[in-house]
C-alpha positions, 0 to 999 in steps of 0.5 A, a space after each residue: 500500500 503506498 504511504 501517503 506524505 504530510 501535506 506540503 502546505 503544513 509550514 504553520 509555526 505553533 509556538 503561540 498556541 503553546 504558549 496560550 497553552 501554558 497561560 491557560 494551564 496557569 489559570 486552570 490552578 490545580 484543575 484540568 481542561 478538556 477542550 473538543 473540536 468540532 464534530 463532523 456533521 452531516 448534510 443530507 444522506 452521507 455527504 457531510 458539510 465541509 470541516 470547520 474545527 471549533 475556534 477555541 480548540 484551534 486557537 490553542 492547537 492549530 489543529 485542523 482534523 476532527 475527532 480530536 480533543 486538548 486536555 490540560 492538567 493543571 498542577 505543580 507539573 503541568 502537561 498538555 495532551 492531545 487526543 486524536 485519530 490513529 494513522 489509517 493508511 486505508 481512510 487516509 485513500 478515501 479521505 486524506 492524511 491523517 497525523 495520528 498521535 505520533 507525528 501529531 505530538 511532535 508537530 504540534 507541540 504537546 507533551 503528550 498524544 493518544 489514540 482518540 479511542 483512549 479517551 474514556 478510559 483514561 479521563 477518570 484518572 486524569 479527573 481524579 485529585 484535581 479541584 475542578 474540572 474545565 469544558 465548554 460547558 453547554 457546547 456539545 450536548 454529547 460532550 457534557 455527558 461524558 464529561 459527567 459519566 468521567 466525574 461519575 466514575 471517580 466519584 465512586 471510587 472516593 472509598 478508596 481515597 480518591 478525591 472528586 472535583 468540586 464540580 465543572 466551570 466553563 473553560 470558555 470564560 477564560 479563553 474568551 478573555 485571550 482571544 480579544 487581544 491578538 497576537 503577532 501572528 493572529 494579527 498576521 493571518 488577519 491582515 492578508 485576510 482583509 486584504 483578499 477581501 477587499 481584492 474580492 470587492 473591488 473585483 465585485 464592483 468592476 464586474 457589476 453592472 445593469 442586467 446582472 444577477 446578485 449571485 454572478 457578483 456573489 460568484 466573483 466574490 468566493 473566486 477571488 477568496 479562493 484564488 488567493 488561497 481563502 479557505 471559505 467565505 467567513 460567513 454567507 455573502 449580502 449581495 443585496 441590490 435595491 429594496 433588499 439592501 434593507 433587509 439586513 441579512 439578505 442572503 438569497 442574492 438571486 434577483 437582477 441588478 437594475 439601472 439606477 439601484 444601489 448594491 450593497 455587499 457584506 463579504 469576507 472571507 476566512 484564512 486559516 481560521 480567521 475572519 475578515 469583514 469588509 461591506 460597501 454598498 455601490 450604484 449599479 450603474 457605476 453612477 450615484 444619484 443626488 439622494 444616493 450621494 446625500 444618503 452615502 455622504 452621510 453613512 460616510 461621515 458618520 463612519 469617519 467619526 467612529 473610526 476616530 472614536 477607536 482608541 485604547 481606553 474608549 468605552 466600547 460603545 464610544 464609537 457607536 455613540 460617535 457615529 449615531 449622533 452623525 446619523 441622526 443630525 443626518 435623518 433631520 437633514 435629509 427630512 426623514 426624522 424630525 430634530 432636534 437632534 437630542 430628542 431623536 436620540 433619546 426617543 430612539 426614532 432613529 431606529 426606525 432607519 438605523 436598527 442595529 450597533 456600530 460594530 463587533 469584536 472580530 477574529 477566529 468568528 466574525 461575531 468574536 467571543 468577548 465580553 462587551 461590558 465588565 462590572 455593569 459598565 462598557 469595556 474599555 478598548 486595548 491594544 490588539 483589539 480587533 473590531 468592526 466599524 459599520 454604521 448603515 441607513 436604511 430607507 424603507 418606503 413609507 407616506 412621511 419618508 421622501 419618495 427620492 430616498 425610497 428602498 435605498 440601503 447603504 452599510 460600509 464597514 472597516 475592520 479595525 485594530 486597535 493599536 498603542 496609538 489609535 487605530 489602523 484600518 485592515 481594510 483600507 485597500 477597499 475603495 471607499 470613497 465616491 470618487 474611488 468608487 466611482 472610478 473603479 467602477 468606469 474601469 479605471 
């Protein structure tokens, strides 16, 4: 049988996930941690969805196969174990190489590794005497229960003198923390991921024009992402022309772009795990007309005001708060709501075009884990901190909302990093302005 060979493209370098190992084992005390990946899942009949490893079991291994789970034993002598499939030269003809526990230990850095078979019988013991045990709790149904039959056996060997933790807490709360602030190399991934999406955007609008269709420009998108090595979308494509730019997850991206209309598209891909995401919203037809520039313009400036308000030590809601208050000076300008301005904001009118936040933690998920608030109040932002900016209009048609402004829907979205300094805008190759728009659009 001919011996399958390690994929060439396995170059990645695992000391950050060892080193976000060894934090974790510090916080985890005397504890120990079982952290899963993703279960495989069937789409119809035996055809599975493509494989996507859970986030957090990535984050800490860099290990891409399903059927594998980290445990961390805490303690005066911390180790790192992984359990994973055993080599199958026969599965590896139908299905691809496989590391197994031998080869996976010594690529990926843990101390130990062992057949995934091994798993329950060895998960007593490694239980037994520690204060508590870490999972994420409430993930996977079929995990939490044998994590409880594993915390069952030992309980019933506390005759023999055997210690039974004092219960489970989530692992989640602590590698949630971690991953707000990323590090040189997450940093790295993301900054060629927003750089093939906003490649991916500018070829969308070069290639929209009148009579086309939402998905032919949907199909520029995912080509690009995968031209240029993106492994999937990071999420479903927007590509929403005219009225259903105002649906705010429009995903069906099948109706014709019209002459006169504006398209907006909300598409970014993921690499190697982490996410991009990048909206623009263009006219059709290359053109904008005067209410379609006055309703941009306004979009524009009200994202300008919230990039600024991204710094270290801002609230994160400063931003939010920054753009909203552009908008709704906006909507009294443009006859949409009436002023004055502070009456529109505290009636919370404005929601009536402006519905949703300014923005989300961004990284190995595009809604990022992290909490947003610590102690009843807003968390203040840190450098390496990675967030989006998108503020949106949209204007559905009604009997007091000018005729001129109806069915337009305009969102622009910036990834952003927070930085020592400020900030640094990931996706500022995609064009943005009027003007850019405008050319890239006639071809230039």
């Amino acid at each position: 049988m001919t011996r399958l060979r390690t994929p060439k493209t396995v170059t990645a370098d695992f000391r950050a996930q060892i080193q976000r190992r060894k934090r974790l084992l510090r916080d985890i005390g005397d504890g120990v941690a079982f952290i899963p990946t993703a279960p495989e899942l069937l789409r119809n009949a035996d055809a599975h969805y493509p494989y996507r490893f859970d986030s957090h079991f990535w984050y800490l291994t860099g290990f891409a196969e399903p059927e594998a789970v980290l445990v961390l034993v805490g303690g005066k002598q911390p180790r790192t174990l992984l359990f994973c499939r055993e080599k199958n030269l026969e599965r590896e003809i139908w299905d691809g190489y496989r590391y197994g526990p031998r080869e996976a230990q010594k690529v990926f850095g843990v101390d130990d590794a062992y057949p995934i078979s091994a798993l329950d019988s060895m998960a007593a013991s490694l239980i037994a005497n520690r204060e508590q045990v870490w999972f994420p709790l409430g993930a996977q149904a079929g995990f939490d229960q044998q994590v409880t039959g594993w915390l069952n056996q030992v309980r019933g060997q506390v005759r023999t003198g055997v210690t039974a933790p004092r219960g489970f807490a989530d692992i989640r709360t602590l590698i949630d923390e971690m991953r707000l602030v990323k590090d040189r190399s997450e940093l790295r991934t993301m900054q060629r991921a927003a750089d093939i999406s906003a490649e991916a955007h500018i070829g969308a609008m070069a290639a929209t024009a009148p009579g086309r269709n939402e998905y032919e420009i949907e199909a520029e998108l995912l080509y690009a992402f995968r031209r240029h090595g993106a492994q999937a979308p990071a999420y479903t494509s927007i590509v929403a022309g005219g009225a259903n730019a105002c649906v705010l997850h429009y995903v069906s991206n099948n109706a014709p772009l019209r002459d006169g209309d504006l398209l907006l598209i909300d598409a970014g891909c993921e690499l190697d795990g982490y996410a991009s995401d990048i909206t623009r919203t263009f006219p059709v037809n290359g053109k904008f007309s005067g209410p379609q520039r006055d309703c941009y313009e306004l979009v524009l400036a009200a994202q300008e005001a919230a990039i600024r308000a991204v710094k270290p030590g801002a609230a994160f809601t400063a931003y939010h708060d920054a753009a909203l208050k552009i908008l709704a000076q906006g909507m009294i300008d443009l006859k949409l709501l009436k002023g004055p301005v502070a009456r529109v904001l505290e009636s919370g009118d404005f929601r009536r075009f402006y519905m949703h936040r300014t923005g989300h933690w961004l990284g190995l998920d595009v809604h990022d884990v992290g909490a947003y608030s610590a102690q009843s109040k807003p968390r203040k932002l840190a450098a390496g901190n990675v967030l989006t900016v998108e503020p949106g209009l949209y204007v559905r048609p009604g009997k007091d909302v000018p005729r001129h402004f109806w069915n337009i829907g305009i969102r622009i979205e910036d990834d952003v990093l927070v930085t020592a300094d400020g900030r640094s805008i990931l996706t500022d190759a995609t064009p943005k302005s009027i003007a850019d728009i405008e050319a890239v659009m006639a071809g230039a």
